[in-house]
Each structure stands twice: as C-alpha cells, then as structure tokens.
Residue, then its C-alpha position, 0 to 999 in steps of 0.5 A: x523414481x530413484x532418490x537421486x532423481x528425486x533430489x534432482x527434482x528438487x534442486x531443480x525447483x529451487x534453483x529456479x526460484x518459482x513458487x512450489x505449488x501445494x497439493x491443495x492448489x495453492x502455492x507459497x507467496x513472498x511476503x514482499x509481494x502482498x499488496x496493501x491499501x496505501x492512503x494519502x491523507x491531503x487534508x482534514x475537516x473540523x464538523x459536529x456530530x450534529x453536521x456528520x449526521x446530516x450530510x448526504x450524498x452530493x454535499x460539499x465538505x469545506x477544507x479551510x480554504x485552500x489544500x496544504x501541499x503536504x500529504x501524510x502516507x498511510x499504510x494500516x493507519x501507520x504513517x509510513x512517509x510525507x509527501x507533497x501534492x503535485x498536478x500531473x495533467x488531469x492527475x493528482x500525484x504525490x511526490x515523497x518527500x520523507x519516508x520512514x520506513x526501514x529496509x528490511x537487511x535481513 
C-alpha cells in the first residue's frame, strides 16, 4: 500500500466518525455514551440500629405518612437535579423540576 492510499484510509475512517476498533478487539468509546446508575431518592425513614437488624424479607417500612412529591436525582451519590413524582398509568415517573448539572462547552 502506498502512503497516499494509506492516508486516504484514514481520512476516510475519520470523516466518518465510527469508532476505530484496535488490534485487541476492542474499540474507542465517547465518553458521553457510558451508562450511569441514576437513583431517584422519593423518601427517607428514620429506624434504630435494633429495628435494621431485625427486618426480613416481606416487611414493611413506614414513610410518615404520605410520599413528598419531591424526588432527589442521584448519580454516584451526587445530587445532580429535583424533580417531582407523577403517576403514569401503573407507572411511577419523575418530571425534573431543577437540574444542576453544567453542559459540557468544551
């Protein structure tokens, strides 16, 4: 193969914006497209060390009475937004209502 044609390669593979895959099989990754574990905390419970310990499965924890419609956004246990608890059907979603994480300009 010539340089030229080697270089046209290249170009080729960069223009069209796919991964280059490596020669150990795997290939590069955007960073944009790792997946995270997202939580949404809808509410908290106040228990003894002495009740922790004696829960199993199948028992009931109580929530003081009622559900907040506020919902912290969690991603690494960094609150990243608020949102609010909304019924969809038989569905539980969350509607953001704040979100504090910047957009990346660089």
């Amino acid at each position: 193969m010539k340089f030229d044609e080697l270089v046209q390669d290249i170009e080729t593979l960069l223009a069209s914006g796919s991964p280059m895959s490596k020669s150990d099989g795997t290939s590069s990754v955007e960073l944009e497209q790792i997946p995270q574990q997202v939580l949404f905390e809808v509410g908290r419970a106040s228990l003894e060390i002495g009740q922790l310990r004696q829960l199993k499965t199948g028992d009931v924890l109580p929530v003081g009475g009622c559900f907040a419609p506020e919902v912290t956004i969690r991603v690494n246990d960094r609150i990243i937004g608020q949102g609010e608890l909304i019924a969809c059907g038989n569905e539980f979603m969350v509607r953001i209502t704040r979100w504090y994480l910047c957009k990346n300009t660089a």
